[in-house]
N, C-alpha and C positions, 0 to 999 in steps of 0.2 A: 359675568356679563358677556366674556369673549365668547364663551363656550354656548352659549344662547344666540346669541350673532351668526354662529358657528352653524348652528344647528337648522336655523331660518335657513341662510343660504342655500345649503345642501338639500331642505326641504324643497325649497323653491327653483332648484336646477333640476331636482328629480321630476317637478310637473309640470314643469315647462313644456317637454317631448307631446303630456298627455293631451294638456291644454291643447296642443298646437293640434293634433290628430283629431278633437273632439271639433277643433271648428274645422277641418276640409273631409270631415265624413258627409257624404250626401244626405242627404233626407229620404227616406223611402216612404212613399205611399201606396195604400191598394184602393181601387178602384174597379167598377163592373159595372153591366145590366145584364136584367134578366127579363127576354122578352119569352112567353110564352103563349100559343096558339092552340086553338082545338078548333077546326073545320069540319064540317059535311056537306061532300062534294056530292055533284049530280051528272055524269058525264051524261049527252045527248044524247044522238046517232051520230053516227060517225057517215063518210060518201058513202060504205057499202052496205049503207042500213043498219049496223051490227050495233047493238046498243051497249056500251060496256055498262059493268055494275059499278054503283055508286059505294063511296069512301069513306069513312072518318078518320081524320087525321092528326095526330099530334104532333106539332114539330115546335125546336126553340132555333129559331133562325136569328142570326145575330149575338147570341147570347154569349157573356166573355167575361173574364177575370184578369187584372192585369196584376203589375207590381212597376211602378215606376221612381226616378228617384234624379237629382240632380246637385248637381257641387258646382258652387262660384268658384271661376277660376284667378280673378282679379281681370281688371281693366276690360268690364262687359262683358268677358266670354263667361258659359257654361260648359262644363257638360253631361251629357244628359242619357237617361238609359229608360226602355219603356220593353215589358216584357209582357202582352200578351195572351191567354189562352182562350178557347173553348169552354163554355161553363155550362154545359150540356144537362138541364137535373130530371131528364129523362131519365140517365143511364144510358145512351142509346151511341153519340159521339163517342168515340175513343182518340179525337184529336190527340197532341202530345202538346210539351211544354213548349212557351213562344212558339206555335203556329199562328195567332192574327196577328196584328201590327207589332213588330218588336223590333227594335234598333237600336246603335246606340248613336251619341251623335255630338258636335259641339257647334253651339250658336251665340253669337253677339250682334254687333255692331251690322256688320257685314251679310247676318241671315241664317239660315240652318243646314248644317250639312250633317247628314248622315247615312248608313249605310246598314243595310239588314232586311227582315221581309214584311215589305207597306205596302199601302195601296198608290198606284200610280197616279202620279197629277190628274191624267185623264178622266179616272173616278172620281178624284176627290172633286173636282171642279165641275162635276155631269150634274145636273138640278135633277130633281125630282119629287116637286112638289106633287101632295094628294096620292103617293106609293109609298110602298117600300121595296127594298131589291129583292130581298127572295122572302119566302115563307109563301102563304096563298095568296098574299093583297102582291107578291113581287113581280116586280115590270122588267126583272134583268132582262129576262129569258126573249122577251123581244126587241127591248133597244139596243142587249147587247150581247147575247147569247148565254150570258151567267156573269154570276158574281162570287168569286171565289178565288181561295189560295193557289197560284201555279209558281210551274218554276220557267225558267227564263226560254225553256224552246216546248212548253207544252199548253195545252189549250190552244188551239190555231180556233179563232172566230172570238174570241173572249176579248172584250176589251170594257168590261169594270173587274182590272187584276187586282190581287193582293200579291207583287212580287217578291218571291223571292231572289236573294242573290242580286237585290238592290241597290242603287250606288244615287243616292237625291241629293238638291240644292232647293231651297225653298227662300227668295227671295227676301228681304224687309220690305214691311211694308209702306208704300211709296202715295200716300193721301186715299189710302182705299185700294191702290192697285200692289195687286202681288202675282209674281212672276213662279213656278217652279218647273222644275226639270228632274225628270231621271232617265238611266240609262242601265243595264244589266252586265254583267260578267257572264262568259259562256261552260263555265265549268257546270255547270246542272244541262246543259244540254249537250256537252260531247266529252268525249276524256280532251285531257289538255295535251298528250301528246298527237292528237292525230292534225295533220295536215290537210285533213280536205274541207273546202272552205264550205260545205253544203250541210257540214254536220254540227256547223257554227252557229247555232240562231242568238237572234239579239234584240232586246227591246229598246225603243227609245220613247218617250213620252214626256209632253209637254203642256202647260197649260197657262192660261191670265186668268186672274180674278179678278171683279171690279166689285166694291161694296162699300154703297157708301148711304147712311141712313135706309130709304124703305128698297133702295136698290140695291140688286144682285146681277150681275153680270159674268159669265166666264164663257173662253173657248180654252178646247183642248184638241190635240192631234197629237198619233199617238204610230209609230210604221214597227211592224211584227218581222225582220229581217229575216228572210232563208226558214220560216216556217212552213215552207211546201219544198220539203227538200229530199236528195234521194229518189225521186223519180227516175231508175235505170232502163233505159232501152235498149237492145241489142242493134247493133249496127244493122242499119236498113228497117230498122223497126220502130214502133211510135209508141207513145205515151197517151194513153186514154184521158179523159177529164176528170177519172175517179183517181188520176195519178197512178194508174196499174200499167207495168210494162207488158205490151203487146210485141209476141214472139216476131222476130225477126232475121234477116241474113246471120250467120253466126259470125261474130268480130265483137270491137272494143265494146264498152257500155259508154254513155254518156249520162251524165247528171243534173236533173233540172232542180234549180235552186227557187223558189218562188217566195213576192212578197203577200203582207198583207199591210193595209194603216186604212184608218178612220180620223173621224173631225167629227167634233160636236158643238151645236150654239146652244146655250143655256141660260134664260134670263128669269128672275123672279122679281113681283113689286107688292111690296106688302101696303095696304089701306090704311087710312086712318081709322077704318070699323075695325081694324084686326083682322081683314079680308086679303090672303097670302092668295095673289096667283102667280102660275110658274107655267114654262113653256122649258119642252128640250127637243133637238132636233139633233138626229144623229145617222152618218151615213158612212157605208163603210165597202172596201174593195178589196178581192186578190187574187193573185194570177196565181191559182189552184195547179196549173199543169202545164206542159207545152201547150199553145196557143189554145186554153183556158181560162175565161177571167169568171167571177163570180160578184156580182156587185147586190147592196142589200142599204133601205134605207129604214130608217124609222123614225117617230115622235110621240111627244106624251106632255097632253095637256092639263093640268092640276090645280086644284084651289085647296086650300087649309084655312076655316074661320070660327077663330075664334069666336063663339056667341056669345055669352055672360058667364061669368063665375067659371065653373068646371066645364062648362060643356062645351067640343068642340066638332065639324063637323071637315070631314077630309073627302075628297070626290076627285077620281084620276080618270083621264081615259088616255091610252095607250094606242098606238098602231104598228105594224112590221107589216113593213109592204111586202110586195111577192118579189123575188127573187129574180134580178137579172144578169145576162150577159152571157153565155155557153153554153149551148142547152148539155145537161148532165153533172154542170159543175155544181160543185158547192163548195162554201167559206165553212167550217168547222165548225158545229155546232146551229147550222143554220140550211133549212129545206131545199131540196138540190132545184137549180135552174131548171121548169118543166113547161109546158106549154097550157099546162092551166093554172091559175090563180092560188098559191099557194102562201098569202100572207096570212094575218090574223088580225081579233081586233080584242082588244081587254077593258071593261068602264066596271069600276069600283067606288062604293060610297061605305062610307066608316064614320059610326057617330065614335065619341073617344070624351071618358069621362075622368080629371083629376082627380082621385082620390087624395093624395097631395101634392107636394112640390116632387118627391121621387117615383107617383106612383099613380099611375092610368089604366085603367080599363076600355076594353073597345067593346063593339061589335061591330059586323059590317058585312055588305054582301057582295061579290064578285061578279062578272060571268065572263067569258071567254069564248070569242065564235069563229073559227079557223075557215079558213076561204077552201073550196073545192080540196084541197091538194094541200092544204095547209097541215103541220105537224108537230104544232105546240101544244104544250098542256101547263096547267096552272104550277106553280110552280111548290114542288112537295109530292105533285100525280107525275104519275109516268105510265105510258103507253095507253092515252085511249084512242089511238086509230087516227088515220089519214082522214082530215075534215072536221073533227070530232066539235063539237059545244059543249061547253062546260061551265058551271055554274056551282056557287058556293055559300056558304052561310059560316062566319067564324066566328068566336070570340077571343078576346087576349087580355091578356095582364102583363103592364111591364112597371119593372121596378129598377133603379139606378138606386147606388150607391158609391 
């Protein structure tokens, strides 16, 4: 009887350890969508009559695979890990592992804090009802000059980032309002040994969210530190507004450090038809050079309505005003300051059918009509000319899981 006693015991100390390990392993899950587009584009005339040739296009814009996973840590805390990628089934992407959102992070009581490469408050909180960011229907390219992965001193004009080298606080939420914040480390924009303060850049970005029933409300502001930097001039000599040093007396150099920062107002009100409208308004500034400023504003009006059953119908229209403040300057990624009319304007309608709960079909048509001087193209086109109109017909399939 002792020796059966004996035996349980020892049984029961040996899996004690395993026991204990099998409840603090995290739970891992995988997760994705796959959105997929095929467009045929129509590029106009461009100002100098030149007609470019039209396109067909395949892209998967948005498309990603993650792996996420999380451990209770007792007394409300988590924490939490989210990795990630590109799911490209083109073939076409060669991203790498965690390039989209990846981080890892721990949150309770108190709210979420994490650190790694996401999107900044400022995106997360930007509306954009009746678009999407990039692919043909994408409105980045004029509210905000793109939407993509950078690291902490590159993309100057971009502001819906995916950063890297991220350091976030993501508030609790407070009856519908939530607060976040992030800010960057400057080792992806200079070595950590040098001292000069011009090769430092740094993001900081902020945002409020208000959501409460058919309401959505957010602002964000978002200042791009010492992204117009290294402008050298020779003593007695000047700094262009392209930021090129112009030769001068021979002696010291001096260094112009410049910023950039935007704000945006973002509201959406959804109906009791199922009738989502959405408004965003986004403006943005920066001192490109010695006494160079570049200022650029935009907005983008949107409705999403649900009709019956599967069918729903999405309708955007977009603007990017023309370009002001130095003549010759420009913000990164956006038509330089000129004395003709170089904004654009984008209106898109997409009928969009549920196949089921993970899985939609679209069609829809674009078009895009660039002012005199204007130098945007749909987004996925590139290069059709100064002034250019452009127009599109697409189809998609998106699928989550």
């Amino acid at each position: 009887m002792n020796k059966k006693l004996m035996a349980v015991a020892v049984a029961s100390a040996l899996a004690a350890p395993a026991v204990a390990m099998a409840q603090s392993t995290s739970s891992v899950q995988m997760y994705g969508s796959i959105y997929m587009e095929y467009a045929f584009t129509s590029p106009g005339s461009t100002a100098a009559g030149a007609k470019p040739a039209g396109v067909d296009i395949l892209q998967a814009p948005g498309s990603n695979i993650g792996f996420k996973g999380e451990e209770k840590l007792g007394g409300g805390m988590s924490a939490w890990f989210d990795c990630q990628s590109t799911a490209d089934f083109r073939g076409v992407s060669g991203d790498g592992f965690c390039t989209r959102n990846s981080a890892v992070g721990v949150k309770g009581n108190f709210g979420n804090f994490f650190i790694g490469n996401w999107d900044t408050p400022f995106k997360r909180s930007m509306g954009n009802v009746g678009g999407r960011d990039t692919g043909i229907y994408g409105t980045a390219d004029l509210l905000a000059s793109n939407s993509t992965t950078v690291d902490d001193g590159g993309s100057a004009g971009v502001f819906k980032r995916r950063q890297r080298n991220s350091i976030n606080f993501d508030s609790p939420n407070f009856g519908g309002f939530q607060f976040m914040a992030s800010t960057t480390s400057t080792n992806s924009g200079s070595s950590i040994t040098t001292s000069d303060a011009a090769a430092k850049p740094r993001v900081w970005s902020l945002a409020g969210a208000y959501k409460s029933g058919p309401l959505d409300l957010a602002i964000g502001y978002e200042l791009h530190k010492d992204f117009y930097n290294n402008r050298v001039a020779a003593a007695g000599g000047t700094v262009n507004t392209a930021g090129v040093a112009v030769a001068g007396t021979v002696g010291s150099a001096a260094t112009f450090t410049g910023d950039e920062s935007g704000y945006h107002l973002s509201a959406a009100y959804t109906l009791g038809n199922g009738l989502k409208l959405g408004a965003t308004y986004i403006a943005m500034e920066a001192d490109t050079a010695v006494g160079a400023t570049a200022k650029n504003k935009a907005y983008q009006l949107g409705a999403e309505w649900k009709l019956s059953g599967p069918h729903n119908l999405h309708f955007g229209y977009t603007v990017a005003d023309s370009s002001k403040g130095t003549l010759g300057a420009a913000m990164g990624g956006r038509p330089t300051v000129a004395v003709a009319d170089n904004g654009a304007k984008l209106w898109q309608i997409r009928y969009l059918h549920d196949l089921s709960k993970r899985t939609t079909a679209s069609i829809g048509y674009v078009n895009l009509k660039n002012d005199i001087s204007g130098t945007y193209d749909l987004m996925g086109v590139s290069g059709t000319g100064t002034g250019a109109k452009s127009n599109a017909v697409a189809m998609s399939i998106a699928h989550r899981f």
